[in-house]
Structures are given as C-alpha cells and as structure tokens.
N, C-alpha and C positions, 0 to 999 in steps of 0.2 A: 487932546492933552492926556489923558488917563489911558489910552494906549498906547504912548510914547513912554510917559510912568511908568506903566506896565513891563516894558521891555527894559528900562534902563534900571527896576527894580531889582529883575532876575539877573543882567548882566552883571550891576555892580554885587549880588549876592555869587556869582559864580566866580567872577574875578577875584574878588580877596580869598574867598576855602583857596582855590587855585594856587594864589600866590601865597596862601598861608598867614595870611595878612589877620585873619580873624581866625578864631573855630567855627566850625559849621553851626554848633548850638549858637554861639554867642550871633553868628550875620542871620540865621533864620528869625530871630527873635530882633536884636535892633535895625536891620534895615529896613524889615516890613515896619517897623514903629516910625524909623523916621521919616519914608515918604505917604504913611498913613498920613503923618500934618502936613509935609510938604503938598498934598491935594485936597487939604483945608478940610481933613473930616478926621482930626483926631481927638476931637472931643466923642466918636465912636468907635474908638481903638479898643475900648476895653468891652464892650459888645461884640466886633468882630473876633478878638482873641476867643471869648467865652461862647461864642459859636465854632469857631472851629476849634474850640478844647474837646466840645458837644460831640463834633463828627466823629472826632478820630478816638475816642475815648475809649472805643469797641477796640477797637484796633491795636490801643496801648497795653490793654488789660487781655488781649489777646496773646500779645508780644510776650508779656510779662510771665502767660503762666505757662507758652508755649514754651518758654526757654528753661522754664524750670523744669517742665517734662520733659523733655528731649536731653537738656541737661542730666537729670536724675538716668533716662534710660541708657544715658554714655558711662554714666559713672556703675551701673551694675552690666555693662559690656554686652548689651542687645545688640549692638554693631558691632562687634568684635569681629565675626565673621565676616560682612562686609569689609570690614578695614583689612584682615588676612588675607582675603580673593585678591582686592588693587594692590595689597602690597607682595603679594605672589606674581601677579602679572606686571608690576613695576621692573621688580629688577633693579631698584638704583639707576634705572636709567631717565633722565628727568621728560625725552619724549616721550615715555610713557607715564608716565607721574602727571604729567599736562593734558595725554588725550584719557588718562584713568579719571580725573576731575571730571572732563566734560560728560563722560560717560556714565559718572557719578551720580551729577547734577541734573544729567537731564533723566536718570532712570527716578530720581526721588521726587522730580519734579512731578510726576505722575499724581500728585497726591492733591497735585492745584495749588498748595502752598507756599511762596517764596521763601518764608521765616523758615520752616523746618527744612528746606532744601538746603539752604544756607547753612543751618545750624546744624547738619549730620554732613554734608559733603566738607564742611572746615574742619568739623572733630577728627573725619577721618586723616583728610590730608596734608593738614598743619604740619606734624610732626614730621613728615616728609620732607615739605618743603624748606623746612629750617635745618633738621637734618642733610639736607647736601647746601645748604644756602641759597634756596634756589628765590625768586624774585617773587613775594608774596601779590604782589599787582597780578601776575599771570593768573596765580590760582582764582581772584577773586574778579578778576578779567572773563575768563573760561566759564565760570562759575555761573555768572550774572547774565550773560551773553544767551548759553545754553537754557538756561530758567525762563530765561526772557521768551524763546522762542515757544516750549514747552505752557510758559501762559496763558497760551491762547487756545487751551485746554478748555471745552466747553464750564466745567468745575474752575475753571480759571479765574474767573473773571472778566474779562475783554470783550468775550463771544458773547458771553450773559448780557451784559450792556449794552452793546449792537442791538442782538434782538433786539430788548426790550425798548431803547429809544424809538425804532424804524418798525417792532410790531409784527416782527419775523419769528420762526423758527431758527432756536440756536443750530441744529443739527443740520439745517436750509444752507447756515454760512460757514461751519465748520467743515462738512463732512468734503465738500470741493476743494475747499481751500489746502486737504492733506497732502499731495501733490508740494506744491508749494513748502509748504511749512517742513514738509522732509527736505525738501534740497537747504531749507535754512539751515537745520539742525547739521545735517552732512557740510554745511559749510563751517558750521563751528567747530565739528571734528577737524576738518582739514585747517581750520584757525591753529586748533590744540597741537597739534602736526607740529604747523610750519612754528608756532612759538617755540613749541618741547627742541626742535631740533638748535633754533638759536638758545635756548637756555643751556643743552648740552654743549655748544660750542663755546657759549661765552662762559664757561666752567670747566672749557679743557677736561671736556670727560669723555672716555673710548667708552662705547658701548662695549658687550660681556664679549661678542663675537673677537670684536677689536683687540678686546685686553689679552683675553685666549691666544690670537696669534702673535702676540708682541712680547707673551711673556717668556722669559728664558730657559726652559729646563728640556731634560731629556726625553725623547719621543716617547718610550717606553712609561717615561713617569707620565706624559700629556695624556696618554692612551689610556692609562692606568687610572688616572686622576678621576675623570668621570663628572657626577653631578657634584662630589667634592669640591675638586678642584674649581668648577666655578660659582659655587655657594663661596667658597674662599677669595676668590675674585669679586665676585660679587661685592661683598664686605671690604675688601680692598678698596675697591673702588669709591664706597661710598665716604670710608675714612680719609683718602686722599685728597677727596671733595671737601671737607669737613675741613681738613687743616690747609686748603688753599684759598688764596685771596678770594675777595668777593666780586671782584671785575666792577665793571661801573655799567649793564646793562641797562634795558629802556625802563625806569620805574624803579631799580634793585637799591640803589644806593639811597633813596626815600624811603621804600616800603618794607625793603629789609630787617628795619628798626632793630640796629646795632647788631650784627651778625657775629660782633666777636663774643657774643653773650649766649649765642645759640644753645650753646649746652645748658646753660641756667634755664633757658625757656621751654627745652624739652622735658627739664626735669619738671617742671612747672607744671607743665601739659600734660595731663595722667591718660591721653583721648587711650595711649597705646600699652599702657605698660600691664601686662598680664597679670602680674601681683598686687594688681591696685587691691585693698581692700575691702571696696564699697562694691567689688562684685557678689552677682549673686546667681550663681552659675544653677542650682534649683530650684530659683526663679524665673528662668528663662522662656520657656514656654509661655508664663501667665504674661510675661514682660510684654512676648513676641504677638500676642491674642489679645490684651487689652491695645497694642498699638494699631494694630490689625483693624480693631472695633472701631477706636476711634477716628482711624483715617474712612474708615465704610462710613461713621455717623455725619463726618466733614460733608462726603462727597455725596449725600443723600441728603442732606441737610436737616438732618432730625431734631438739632437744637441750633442755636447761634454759636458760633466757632469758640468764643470768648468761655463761652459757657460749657463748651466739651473739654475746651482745653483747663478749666478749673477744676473740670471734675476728675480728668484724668489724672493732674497734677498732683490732685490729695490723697488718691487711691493708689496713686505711683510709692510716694512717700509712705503713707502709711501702710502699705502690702510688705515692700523692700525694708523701710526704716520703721521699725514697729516702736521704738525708742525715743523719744522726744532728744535729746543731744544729738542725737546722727540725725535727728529729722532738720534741727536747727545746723547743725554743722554742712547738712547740702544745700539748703537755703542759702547758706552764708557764702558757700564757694561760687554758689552760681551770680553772688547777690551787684558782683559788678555789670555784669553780662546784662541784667536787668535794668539797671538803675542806667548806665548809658543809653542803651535801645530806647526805654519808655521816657527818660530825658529827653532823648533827639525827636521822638514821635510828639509827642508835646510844643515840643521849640520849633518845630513842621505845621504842627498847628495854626500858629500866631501868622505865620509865613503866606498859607493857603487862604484863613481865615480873612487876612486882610487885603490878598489877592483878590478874594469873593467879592467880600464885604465892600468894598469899595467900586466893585462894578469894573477893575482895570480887565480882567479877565474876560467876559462878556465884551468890551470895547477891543480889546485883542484880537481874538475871535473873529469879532464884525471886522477887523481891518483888513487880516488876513483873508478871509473868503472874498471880501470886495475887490482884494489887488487880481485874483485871477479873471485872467480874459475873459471875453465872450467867446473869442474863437476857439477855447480851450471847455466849452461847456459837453461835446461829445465824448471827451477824454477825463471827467469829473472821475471818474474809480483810479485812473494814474496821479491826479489830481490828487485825490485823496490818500493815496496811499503815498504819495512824497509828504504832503501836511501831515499826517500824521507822525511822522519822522520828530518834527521840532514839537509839537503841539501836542504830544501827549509826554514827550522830559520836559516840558515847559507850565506846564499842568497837570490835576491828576486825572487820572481813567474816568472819574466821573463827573468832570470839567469838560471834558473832549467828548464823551459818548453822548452825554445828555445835554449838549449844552453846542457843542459844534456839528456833531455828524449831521442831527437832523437838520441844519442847513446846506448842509454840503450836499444828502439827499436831495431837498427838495431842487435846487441847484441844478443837479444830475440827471432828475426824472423832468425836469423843462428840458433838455435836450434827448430826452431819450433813455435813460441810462436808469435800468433799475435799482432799485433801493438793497439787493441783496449781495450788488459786484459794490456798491458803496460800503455795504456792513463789510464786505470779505478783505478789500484795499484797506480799511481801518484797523486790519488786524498787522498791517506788515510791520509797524514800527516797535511794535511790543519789545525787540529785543533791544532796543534803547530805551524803549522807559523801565527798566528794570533797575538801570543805574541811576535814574531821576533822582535827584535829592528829595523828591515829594513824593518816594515810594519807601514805606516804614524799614520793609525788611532789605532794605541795602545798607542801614544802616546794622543791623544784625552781621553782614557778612561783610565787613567791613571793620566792626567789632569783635568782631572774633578771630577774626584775622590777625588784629593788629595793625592794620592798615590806614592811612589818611586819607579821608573822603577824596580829600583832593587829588592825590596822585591816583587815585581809582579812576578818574575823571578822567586824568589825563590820557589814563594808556587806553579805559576800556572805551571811548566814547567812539573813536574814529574804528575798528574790530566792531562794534554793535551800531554804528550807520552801517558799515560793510556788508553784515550777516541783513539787516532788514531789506536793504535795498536785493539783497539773493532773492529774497522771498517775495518784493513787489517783482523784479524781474520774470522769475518763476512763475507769480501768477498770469502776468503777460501771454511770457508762452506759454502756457497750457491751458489758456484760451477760458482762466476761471472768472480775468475781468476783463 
C-alpha cells in the first residue's frame, strides 16, 4: 500500500506543477500533507516536516547566502569578461547563444556546485536570450542537462555517495567512468547544436554569413565594408529579431513570460550593462582571489559550504559596499532571488520529509529492485544504471545512494558483478536528477530565469533521459560496466 502511495504521491505532485494546476511551493507542501493522513500517520506529519526542515536547512542557508555572493559579485562585474568572451563568440546568432550556455554551464560546473552554476551561466545569458526572444526553457534546458552530467564530479556529489554507501574509492569509480561521461557532455553540445539551430529557424534569423550575402550594396562598398559592415549586420540582425513575432516554438510561448515586455526586462536585468553603478573595476582582482579561495575551500572542504558561503557573503559586502545603504540596497535587490529559492527548499522539505518519514520511499525502493528478474541478475550495472534513471528524479541522491544502491549491490555481487561497475551504472542518470524537483538548485535556475518549474519539465526531461542513456550506452561500450 505505501508504495502504491508512494508513486501516486509524486505523480499527482508532477501532474498539477505540469498542468499548472498548483504552484510547485503550494503541491510540495499540501500533497505530501494530504496523503501523509491518507496512510493513517498524520498525527506525525509535523515530526516529519521538522525533520526534513532539519536535513535541508544546510542547504537552504547555503542557497540563501550563495546567492547573495555570486549576486554581489555580478553586480561589481567579476563576470564581465566572461559574459564579453560568449557575447563575442555569439554573434546574435542564437545556435551559438545555445551551445555558449552549454559551454558555460558545464566550464562553471567545475566548481561541484549546481546553485553557482546556475546562478553565473543565467546572469550571463539572460539578457541574450530575451534580447533576440529566444525560448528561456532552452537556456535552462542546456543549462541543467550540461550540470547534471558535470555532477558527477568526484567534488560533485554522486561519486562521493557511491563510494561511501559500497566502501570504495571515489577515484576507483570516477576515473573509468571518464570515457563515458565525455561522450554524455559531447552529446549535450550536439543537443545545444541541434536546439540553437531550431531556435534560429523558428525566429527567421540568417546567420552573419547569410545576411552578408543577401544584403544589397555595391561590391566595392562589401569589400570596403569589412569588420564594420558586419558588426552593423550583426546588430541588424539582432533588432530585426527584437521586433519580430515570437513564433509559437517547443516551450517559447509559456517560458518566454510576455516577450512584448522584453525591453522592460532587459532594462531590469543590470547582469550586462557596463554603466551599472555598483561596479568596482579596482576591486577586481581581490573580487577574482577571494572567489578563487572560496571555490579551492569548497572543493577541499575546509569548512561546511553554508559557512564559506556566509563568510564570503559579508566580506563581499563589506570589502565592495563599505556603506551600510549600498550594503542594505544589494541585499534588497537580491532579496527576491532569495526568499523564492529558500521558500521552495523549505516547501521540498515537507515533500521529502514525509516521503522518508512514512517509510513510502524504502517500500518503493523494495518494489522496484524485487520487480527485476533473476535472469537479469548478471546484467545488475545495466540494471542499475536504467533504475537509476527514474529513481534518483524520483528521490534525492541520498535516498538512492544510501538507501537503494547498496541493495542493488548486494543483488549484483550474488551474480557476479562487482560493487564498482554498480557504483559507476549509478552515476548515468545524474543528468535527470538535475531537473528533480527534490534537487534545491533547479529551483535557483528556474528562478532566475524566469521560468515555470513546470514547462522546465516538460522540455528538459525527455533532452536529459536522452543525454543519460548516451552515458549508460558509453559505458557499455567501453567495457567500463
């Protein structure tokens, strides 16, 4: 009964965000409340909540002051150069605007962190994407996809809990697995590819070469013309975009949110504007060396992440905003960005908590490992690596590592099958649980985007089955499981 529960908990929570039916805060919060009674244990509903308020609380407070650093370090233009390189190599052309995200996403992914990935690949290329109208589901599609694979970064996460459930070396199940994990990421490029190219068509836009030969003038002027003349094109181009329809692409007409307002949003969006104020261009160096520091204390793990990210936050603040009104005025700017994320991380709480708490999760788990065969026990790492697919978006990373794998192990090693091609098959699905509702930082790039969990869902989920299944394939052939 409780893993029947279980499943028709998370379906009827995916079907209404989907259909719009609920907000994501409001179905995370009252449908784990209503079938918490509906299995006759909600007289410990407020136990469960207050355990998983417990878990994720690190998490929240991590969120909260991550966003205010990375926030603070956009607003004195630390990524500036970064955002000049993609918007150098863009072009206004939006197939490269799609594989510059991916490219983004997966170089900041480096850092093991989804929150900050999110929250410097959006600052950069928001302004882009609204700027030619282009379909905000792509960028946070590409975005999510790319991280996801990039997660499984020994610093990640994912590999860290392998080990540790099965009793391995993280570097035993990462370092083979690299192989694999590149043809994932090279499939997400060729994702970014093949989307950018439909975003150009469904926006009627000539790449620069195109425009060059279409446009009218005298040979001598074209000759003449030079890198002018298509900086001038260039710009053409992208105003042309600007005042053309918005097409009805896969996701554009939901996630766009109102594109005849573009210009209001840009002006909005200070991620680009080189005049902004609150830069601090003879701060740059200490900006670029405390970020530096802090990404080395992350991935060393010199303190709890919650607690780097506090301390960088007030040192950000007080170095740049020595003032108490600018220090209160960038609080204040960032203070939505916040207050949603550690909202939805919270209302994820209630969600997971009475997932746990009630034991449907554990009965899950047990269902799914019982439905597979016996004849199917020599093939447990293919095994494992399709389960992993539904069962870590369906759970969190530390539902599934410490709480499924080591069955799936033990499972594996009765037929033969080492516990290391089990830890390696557990890494393919990474690039769908990225988009998990039960993973804090989708809701960060999702929010900052501008974007509805829900149409996020819809575009990116069937693009990140695609990308993981590259990477169980990959591991296949190249003989890692």
């Amino acid at each position: 009964m409780l893993t029947i529960l279980g499943f028709a908990m998370i379906a009827t929570f995916l079907v209404l965000i989907m259909t719009k039916k609920m907000s994501p805060i409001a179905a995370l919060v009252l449908i784990p409340a209503l079938f918490c009674v509906a299995v006759g244990q909600g007289a410990q509903l407020g136990d469960y909540v207050i355990e998983g308020v417990g878990n994720l609380a690190p998490t929240a407070a991590m969120l909260m002051f991550a966003i205010v650093y990375f926030g603070v370090m956009i607003d004195v233009g630390l990524f500036d150069p970064i955002v000049r390189g993609i918007l150098k190599f863009c072009q206004a052309d939006p197939m490269r605007i799609v594989v510059g995200t991916a490219v983004l996403a997966a170089i900041v992914s480096l850092d093991g962190d989804g929150s900050t990935t999110f929250m410097i690949t959006v600052s950069a290329m928001y302004p882009l994407y609204k700027r030619l109208k282009m379909s905000l589901v792509v960028m946070t599609g590409v975005a999510a996809t790319a991280n996801g694979v990039m997660n499984t970064l020994p610093w990640g996460g994912p590999t860290a809990r392998a080990a540790t459930a099965l009793k391995l070396d993280a570097s035993e199940i990462f370092v083979p697995m690299i192989p694999a994990l590149a043809m994932g990421l090279l499939a997400v490029f060729v994702l970014a590819y093949v989307l950018g190219i439909r975003e150009r068509k469904r926006l009627g836009m000539l790449t620069l070469d195109e425009a060059l030969a279409r446009e009218p003038r005298p040979e001598a002027e074209t000759v003449s013309a030079g890198t002018g003349g298509k900086d001038r094109l260039r710009k053409g181009a992208a105003a042309s975009v600007s005042a053309s329809g918005t097409g009805t692409g896969s996701g554009t007409s939901a996630a766009a949110g109102g594109t005849e307002n573009a210009d209001e949003d840009d002006d909005a969006f200070q991620g680009l504007d080189p005049n902004r104020p609150t830069l601090r261009p003879k701060l740059y160096w200490f900006n670029a060396g405390l970020t530096a520091a802090l990404l080395t204390a992350m991935i060393m793990e010199l303190l709890p992440i919650p607690v780097l990210f506090l301390l960088g936050a007030a040192l950000a603040l007080t170095v740049n905003f020595p003032h108490m009104p600018d220090q209160r005025a960038r609080i204040a700017a960032h203070a939505d960005n916040v207050l949603n994320v550690s909202g939805m991380v919270f209302a994820a709480a209630v969600f997971t908590g009475v997932l746990t708490g009630t034991g449907m999760v554990e009965h899950m788990a047990d269902w799914v490992v019982g439905t597979v065969p016996d004849a199917m026990g020599p093939h447990m790492a293919i095994v494992t690596g399709l389960l992993s697919l539904p069962l870590t978006y369906f759970m969190s990373n530390d539902g599934f590592y410490f709480g499924v794998l080591p069955v799936l192990a033990e499972a594996g090693a009765a037929h033969g099958v080492s516990p290391v091609e089990i830890a390696r098959a557990s890494l393919a699905g990474q690039a769908l649980h990225m988009s998990s509702p039960l993973v804090p930082a989708v809701y960060v790039l999702v929010g900052m985007a501008k974007v509805e969990f829900g149409d996020h869902t819809r575009f990116t989920v069937k693009w990140a089955v695609l990308t993981s299944l590259v990477v169980l394939a990959a591991g296949i052939l190249f003989g890692i499981m």
